[in-house]
C-alpha positions in Angstrom: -6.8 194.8 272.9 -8.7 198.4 272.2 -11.3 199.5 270.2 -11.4 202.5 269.3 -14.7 204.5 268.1 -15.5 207.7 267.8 -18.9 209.7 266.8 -19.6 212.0 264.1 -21.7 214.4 263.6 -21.8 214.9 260.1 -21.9 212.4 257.2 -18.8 210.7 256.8 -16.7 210.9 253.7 -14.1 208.3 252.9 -12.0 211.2 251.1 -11.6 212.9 254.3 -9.9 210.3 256.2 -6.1 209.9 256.9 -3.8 207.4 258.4 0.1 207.4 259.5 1.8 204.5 260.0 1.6 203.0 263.5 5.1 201.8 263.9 6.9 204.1 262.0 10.5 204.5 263.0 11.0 208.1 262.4 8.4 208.5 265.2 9.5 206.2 267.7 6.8 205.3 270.0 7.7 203.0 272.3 4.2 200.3 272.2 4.0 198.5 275.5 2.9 195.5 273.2 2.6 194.2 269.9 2.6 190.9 269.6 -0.7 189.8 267.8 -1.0 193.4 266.4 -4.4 192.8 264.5 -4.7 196.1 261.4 -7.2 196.9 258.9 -5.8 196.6 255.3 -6.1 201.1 255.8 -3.9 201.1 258.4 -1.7 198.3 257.7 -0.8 199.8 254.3 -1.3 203.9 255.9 1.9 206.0 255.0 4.8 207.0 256.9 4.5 210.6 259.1 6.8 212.5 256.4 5.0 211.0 253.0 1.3 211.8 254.8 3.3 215.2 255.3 4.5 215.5 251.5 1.0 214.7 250.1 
């Protein structure tokens, strides 16, 4: 399992954050493992690479 956190140094705004899809075909990363994947509902509903692209 990872965490991943990052600092800011600025005020955060909600409107400025993205997500692509972690398993999205097009993109093909090979994930050592995923078995007991755990996402938050942002990522786990976050778009594929080409409609992040189109919007």
């Amino acid at each position: 399992m990872a965490d991943f956190e990052y600092k800011c140094t600025d005020c955060c705004d909600p409107a400025d954050e993205g997500a692509i899809l972690w398993n999205d075909p097009e993109l093909a990363i090979e994930w050592p493992e995923t078995s007991g994947i755990r996402l938050s509902d942002k990522d786990a509903g976050a778009p594929t690479f080409a409609a992040y692209c189109r919007s």
